[in-house]
C-alpha positions in Angstrom: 0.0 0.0 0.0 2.6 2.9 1.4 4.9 1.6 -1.5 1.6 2.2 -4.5 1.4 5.3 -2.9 5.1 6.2 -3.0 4.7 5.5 -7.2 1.8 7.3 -7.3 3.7 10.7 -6.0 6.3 9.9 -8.0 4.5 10.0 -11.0 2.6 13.4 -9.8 5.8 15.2 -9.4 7.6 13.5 -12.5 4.0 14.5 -14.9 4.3 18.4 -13.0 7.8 18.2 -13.8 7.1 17.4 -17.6 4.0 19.8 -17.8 6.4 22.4 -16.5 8.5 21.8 -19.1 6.2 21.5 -22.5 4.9 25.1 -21.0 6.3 28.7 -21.9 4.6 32.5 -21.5 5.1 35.2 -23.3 4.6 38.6 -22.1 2.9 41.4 -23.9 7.0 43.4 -23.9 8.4 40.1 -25.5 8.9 37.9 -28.6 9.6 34.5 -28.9 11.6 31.9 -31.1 10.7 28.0 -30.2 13.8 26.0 -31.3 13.9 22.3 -32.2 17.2 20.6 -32.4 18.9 24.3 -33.1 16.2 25.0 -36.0 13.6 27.5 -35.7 10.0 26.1 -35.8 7.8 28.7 -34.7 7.7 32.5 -34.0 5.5 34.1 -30.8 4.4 37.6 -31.0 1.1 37.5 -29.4 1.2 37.6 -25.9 0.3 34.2 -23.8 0.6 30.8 -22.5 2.6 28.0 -25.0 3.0 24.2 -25.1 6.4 22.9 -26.5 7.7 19.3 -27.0 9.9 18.8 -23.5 13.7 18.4 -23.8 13.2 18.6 -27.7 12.7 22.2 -28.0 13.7 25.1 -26.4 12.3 29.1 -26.3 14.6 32.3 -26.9 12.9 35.6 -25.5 13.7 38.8 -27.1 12.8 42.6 -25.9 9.8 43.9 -28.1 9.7 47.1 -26.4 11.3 50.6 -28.4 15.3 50.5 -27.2 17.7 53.5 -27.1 20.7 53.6 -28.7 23.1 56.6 -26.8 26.2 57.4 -28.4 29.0 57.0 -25.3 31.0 60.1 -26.8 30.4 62.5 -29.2 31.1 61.7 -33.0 33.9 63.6 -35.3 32.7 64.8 -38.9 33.4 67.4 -41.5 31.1 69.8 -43.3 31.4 71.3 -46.7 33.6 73.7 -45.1 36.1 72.0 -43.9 35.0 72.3 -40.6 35.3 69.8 -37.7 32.5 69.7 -35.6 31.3 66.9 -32.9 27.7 65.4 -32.6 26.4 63.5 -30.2 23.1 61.4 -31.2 21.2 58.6 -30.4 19.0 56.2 -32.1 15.2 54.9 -30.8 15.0 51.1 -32.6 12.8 47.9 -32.2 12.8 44.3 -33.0 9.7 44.4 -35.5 11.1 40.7 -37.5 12.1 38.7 -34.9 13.1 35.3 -36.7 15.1 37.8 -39.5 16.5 39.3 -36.8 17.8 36.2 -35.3 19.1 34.6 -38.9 21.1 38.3 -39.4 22.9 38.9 -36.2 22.4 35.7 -34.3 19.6 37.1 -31.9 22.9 39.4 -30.7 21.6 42.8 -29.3 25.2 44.0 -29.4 25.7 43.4 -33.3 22.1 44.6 -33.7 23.3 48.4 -32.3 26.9 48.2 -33.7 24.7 47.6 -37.3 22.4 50.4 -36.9 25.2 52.9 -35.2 27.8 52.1 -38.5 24.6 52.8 -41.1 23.8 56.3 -39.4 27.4 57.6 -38.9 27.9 56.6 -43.1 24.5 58.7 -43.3 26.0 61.8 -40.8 29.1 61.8 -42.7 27.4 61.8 -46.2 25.0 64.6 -45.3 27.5 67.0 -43.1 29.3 66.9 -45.9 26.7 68.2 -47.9 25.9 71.4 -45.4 27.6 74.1 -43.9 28.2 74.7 -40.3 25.0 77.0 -40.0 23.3 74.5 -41.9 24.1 71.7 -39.7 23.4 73.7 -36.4 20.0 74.8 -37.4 19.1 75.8 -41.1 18.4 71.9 -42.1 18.8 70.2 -38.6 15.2 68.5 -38.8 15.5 67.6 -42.3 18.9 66.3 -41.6 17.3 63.7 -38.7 14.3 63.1 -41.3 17.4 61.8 -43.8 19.2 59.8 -41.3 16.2 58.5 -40.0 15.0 57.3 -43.3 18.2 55.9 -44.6 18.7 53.8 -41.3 15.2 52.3 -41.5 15.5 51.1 -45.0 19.3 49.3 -43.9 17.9 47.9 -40.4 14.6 46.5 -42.6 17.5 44.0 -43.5 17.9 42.7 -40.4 14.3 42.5 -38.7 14.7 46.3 -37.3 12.9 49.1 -37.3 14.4 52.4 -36.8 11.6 54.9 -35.1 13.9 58.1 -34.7 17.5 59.6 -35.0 17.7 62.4 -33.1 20.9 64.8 -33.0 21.5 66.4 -29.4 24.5 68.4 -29.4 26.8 69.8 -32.7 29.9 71.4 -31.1 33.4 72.7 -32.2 36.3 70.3 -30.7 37.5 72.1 -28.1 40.2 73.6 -30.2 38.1 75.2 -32.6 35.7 76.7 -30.0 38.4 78.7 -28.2 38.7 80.7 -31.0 35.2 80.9 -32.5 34.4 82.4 -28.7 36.6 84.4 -29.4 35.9 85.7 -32.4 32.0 85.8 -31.0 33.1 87.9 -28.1 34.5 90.4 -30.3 32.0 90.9 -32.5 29.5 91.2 -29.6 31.8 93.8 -28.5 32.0 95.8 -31.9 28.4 95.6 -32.3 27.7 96.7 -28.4 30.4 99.7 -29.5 28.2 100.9 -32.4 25.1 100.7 -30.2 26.6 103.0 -27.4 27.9 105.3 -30.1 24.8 105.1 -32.1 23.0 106.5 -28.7 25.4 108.6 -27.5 24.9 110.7 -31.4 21.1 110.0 -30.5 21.2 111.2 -27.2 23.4 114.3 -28.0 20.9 114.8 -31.2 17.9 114.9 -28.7 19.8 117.4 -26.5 20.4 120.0 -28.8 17.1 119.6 -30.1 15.6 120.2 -26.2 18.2 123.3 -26.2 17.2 124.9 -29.1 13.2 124.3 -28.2 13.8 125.6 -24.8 15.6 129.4 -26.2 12.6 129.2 -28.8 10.2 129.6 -26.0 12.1 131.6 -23.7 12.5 134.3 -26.5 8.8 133.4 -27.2 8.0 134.5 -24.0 10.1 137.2 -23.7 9.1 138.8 -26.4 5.2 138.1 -26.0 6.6 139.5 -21.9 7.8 142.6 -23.4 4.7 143.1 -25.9 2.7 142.7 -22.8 4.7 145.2 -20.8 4.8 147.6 -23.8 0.7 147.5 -23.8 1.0 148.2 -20.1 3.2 150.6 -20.0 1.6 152.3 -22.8 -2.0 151.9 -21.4 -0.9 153.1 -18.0 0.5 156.5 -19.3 -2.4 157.0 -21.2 -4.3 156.7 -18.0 -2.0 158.9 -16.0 -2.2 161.5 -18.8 -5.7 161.3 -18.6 -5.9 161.9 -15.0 -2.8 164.5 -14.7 -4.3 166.1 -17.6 -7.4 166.9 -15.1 -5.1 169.0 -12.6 -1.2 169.4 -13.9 -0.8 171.4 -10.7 -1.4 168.5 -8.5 0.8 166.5 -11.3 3.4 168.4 -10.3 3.3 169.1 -6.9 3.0 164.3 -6.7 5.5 164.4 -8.4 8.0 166.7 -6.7 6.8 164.8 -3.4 7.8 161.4 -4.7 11.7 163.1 -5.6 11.2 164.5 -2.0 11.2 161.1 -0.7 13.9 159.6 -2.8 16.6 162.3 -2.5 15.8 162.4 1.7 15.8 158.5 1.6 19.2 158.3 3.9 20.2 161.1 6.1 24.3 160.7 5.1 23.6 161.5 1.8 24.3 164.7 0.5 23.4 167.3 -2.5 24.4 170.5 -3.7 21.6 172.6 -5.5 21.3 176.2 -6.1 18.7 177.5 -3.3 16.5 179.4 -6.4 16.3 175.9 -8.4 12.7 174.9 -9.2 13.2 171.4 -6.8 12.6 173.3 -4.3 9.5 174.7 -5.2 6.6 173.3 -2.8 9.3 173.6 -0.2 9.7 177.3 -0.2 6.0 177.7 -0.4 4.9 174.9 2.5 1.8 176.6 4.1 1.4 179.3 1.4 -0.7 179.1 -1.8 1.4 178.2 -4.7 0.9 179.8 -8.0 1.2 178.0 -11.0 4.9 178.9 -12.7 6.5 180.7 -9.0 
């Protein structure tokens, strides 16, 4: 009895131990290869649970999912000038043939990249050579990834790739070249900050002598409309004071002779010689006396 038993357990693990085995999953992120005796017999894409013949054929997984390829340091090329310039790129890829892309590089992810990084760098070199420096930086810098892009697709077709995006991050001078295109930068900024301060300065001093030459407008404006003013006062005042002296030209006289009265007796130091008979001191001789007109 215990030894039926013992066989029965055995057999339970040994047919979970086979089941095990003639089972494989495949995830949504993953493909699949089922090999049999080192030949490919079937390809998984879809997503889910597998039966294989146990201990006769095996599974390979490989990554469905988009992959980046980073450049580790930045690239050396030449433009139509002549010009050495570094770029540093990287390359968004996917597995989109996974038996072709097993019979081309062995199922190898590290061939796979070196593939696709040889095919773009032949393409950057091709079309830097095409474009100038400004060109490169940002005239035709989309329709530079657009080329690249295009031409790596069509190679990495070839081996069961596709190639989603080439993208270029960074175009420098080495560092020998950019010392002196700094340079050169800084000195222009300089020249053209130069004009600008002497391009305001003539402004400024332009707008100065303008204000100047508007301020003595006015100010002879309004002098001149001052003295008008004062003219018509003037003239209007003696027109009244001859009006009302013409009244009475004795009293004229005699306020008039009182307001030299109190300019000549202002201060008591000062002093004046004047014949006693002189006419100044008319209303004086004749204080408290009727004054005839002409004595």
């Amino acid at each position: 009895m215990d030894k039926n038993i013992g066989n029965i357990l055995i057999g339970a693990v040994a047919a979970l131990i086979l089941l095990s085995m003639s089972v494989y999953m495949v995830d949504q992120r993953q493909n699949a290869i089922v090999f049999q005796l080192g030949e490919v017999v079937s390809v998984k894409t879809e997503p889910g649970l597998y039966f294989k013949v146990p201990l006769m054929q095996n599974v390979r997984y490989f990554d469905s999912r988009i992959l980046t390829l980073d450049t580790t340091e930045p690239e050396r090329f030449i433009t139509a000038e002549k010009k050495n310039v570094l770029v540093d790129s990287f390359i968004k890829w996917r597995i989109v043939d996974v038996k072709q892309y097993y019979v081309s590089v062995g199922g190898d992810e590290v061939r796979a990249k070196t593939r696709l990084m040889q095919t773009v760098n032949s393409s950057m070199r091709e079309e830097f050579g095409k474009r100038t420096i400004h060109e490169v930086v940002s005239g035709e810098r989309d329709k530079i990834m657009e080329v690249l892009r295009t031409k790596a697709d069509a190679d990495a077709r070839k081996i069961g790739v596709e190639v989603l995006d080439v993208r270029l991050k960074r175009v420098d001078f080495p560092t020998e070249i950019s010392e002196s295109v700094y340079r050169r930068m800084d000195a222009e900024r300089k020249r053209v900050a130069n004009e600008l301060r002497a391009s305001g300065a003539a402004e400024g001093e332009k707008i100065k002598a303008d204000a100047d030459k508007q301020r003595e407008v006015i100010l002879a404006e309004a002098y001149r409309d001052a003295q008008k003013t004062k003219g018509e006062g003037d003239a209007r005042a003696s027109a009244i004071y001859s009006a009302a002296f013409g009244r009475n030209a004795e009293f004229y006289s005699f306020y008039r002779s009182l307001e030299a009265y109190k300019q000549t007796f202002k201060n008591k130091s000062d002093v004046m010689v004047l014949d006693p008979s002189s006419s100044f001191f008319k209303y004086l001789k004749s204080s408290g006396k009727s004054v005839k007109s002409g004595k």
